[in-house]
N, C-alpha and C positions, 0 to 999 in steps of 0.2 A: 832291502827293507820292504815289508808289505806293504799296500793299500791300508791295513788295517794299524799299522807300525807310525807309516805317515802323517794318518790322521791323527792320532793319538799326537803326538811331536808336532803337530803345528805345521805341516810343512807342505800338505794339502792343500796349493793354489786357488784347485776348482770347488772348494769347497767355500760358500759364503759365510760360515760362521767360521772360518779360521783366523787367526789374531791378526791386528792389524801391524802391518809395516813400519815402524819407524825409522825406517831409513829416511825420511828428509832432513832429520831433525839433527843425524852427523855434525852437518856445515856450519848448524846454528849452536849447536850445542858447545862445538868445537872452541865457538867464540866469545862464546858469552859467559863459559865456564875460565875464562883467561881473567887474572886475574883485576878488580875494577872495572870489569865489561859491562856487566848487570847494572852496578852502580855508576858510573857513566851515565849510561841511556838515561836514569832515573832522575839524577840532578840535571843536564844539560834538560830533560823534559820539567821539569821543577822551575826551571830559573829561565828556559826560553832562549833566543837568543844570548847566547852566551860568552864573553871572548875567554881566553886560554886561562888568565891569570885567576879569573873569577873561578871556573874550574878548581883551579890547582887549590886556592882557598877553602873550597868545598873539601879539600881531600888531607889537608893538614900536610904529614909529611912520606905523600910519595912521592918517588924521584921523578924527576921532569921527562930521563927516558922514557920508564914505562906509564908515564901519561899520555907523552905524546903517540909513543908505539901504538895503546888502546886505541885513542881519539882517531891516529891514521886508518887502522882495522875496521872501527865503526865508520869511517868517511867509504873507505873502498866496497865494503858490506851493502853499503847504501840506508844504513839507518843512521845515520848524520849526513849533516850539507855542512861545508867548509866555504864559507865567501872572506876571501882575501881581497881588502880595499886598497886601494890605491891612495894612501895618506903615508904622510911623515908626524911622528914615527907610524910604522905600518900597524892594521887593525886586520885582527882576523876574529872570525866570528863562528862559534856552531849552533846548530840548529836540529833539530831532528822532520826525519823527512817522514812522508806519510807510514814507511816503511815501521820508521823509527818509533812513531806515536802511536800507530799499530801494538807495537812491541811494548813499546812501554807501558798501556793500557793489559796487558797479556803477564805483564809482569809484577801488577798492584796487587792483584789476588795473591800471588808466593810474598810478595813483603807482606802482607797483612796477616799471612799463615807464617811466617819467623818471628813476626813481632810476636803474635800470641803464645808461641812455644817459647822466648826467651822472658816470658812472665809467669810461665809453669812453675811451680815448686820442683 
């Protein structure tokens, strides 16, 4: 391939006007494109401290697997905090962490751009 071939195709490193990378965006995308991950962040950031059942309320009827599956994803992610109390019966609680509020601030602009295309004729 030329110098002139490269440029053209993007693939010209030393060149500062060449497109940018998205390769960070793999890990997060990977995640958040799962299903309920988006919407997750958005309620658990909505409702604040949250425990599990209030969640599952929020979501009507998805299976308690893949709730927990997500909520575990976003806990190891680190855009949620899991604090499990020490009570009978046991309480467990989520939260979003700076990560998380982050994110979910990153992600009111795409809700407010779906609301208005599903009001489109």
């Amino acid at each position: 391939m030329s110098d002139q071939d490269e440029t053209a195709a993007g693939t010209d490193r030393t060149d500062t006007e060449s497109p940018r990378c998205y390769c960070p965006l793999g890990g997060v995308m990977d995640l958040l494109s799962r299903k309920y991950a988006m919407q997750l962040v958005c309620v658990v950031g909505a409702l604040g401290p949250v425990r599990y059942g209030e969640v599952a309320d929020a979501f009507g009827d998805v299976s308690s697997s893949t709730l927990s599956t997500r909520l575990d994803e976003l806990v190891a992610a680190g855009y949620l905090s899991r604090e499990q109390y020490a009570e009978i019966p046991p309480r467990v609680e989520y939260e979003l962490t700076d990560d998380g509020r982050e994110l979910c601030e990153r992600l009111e602009p795409l809700l407010e751009w779906a609301e208005r295309r599903d009001q489109l004729p």
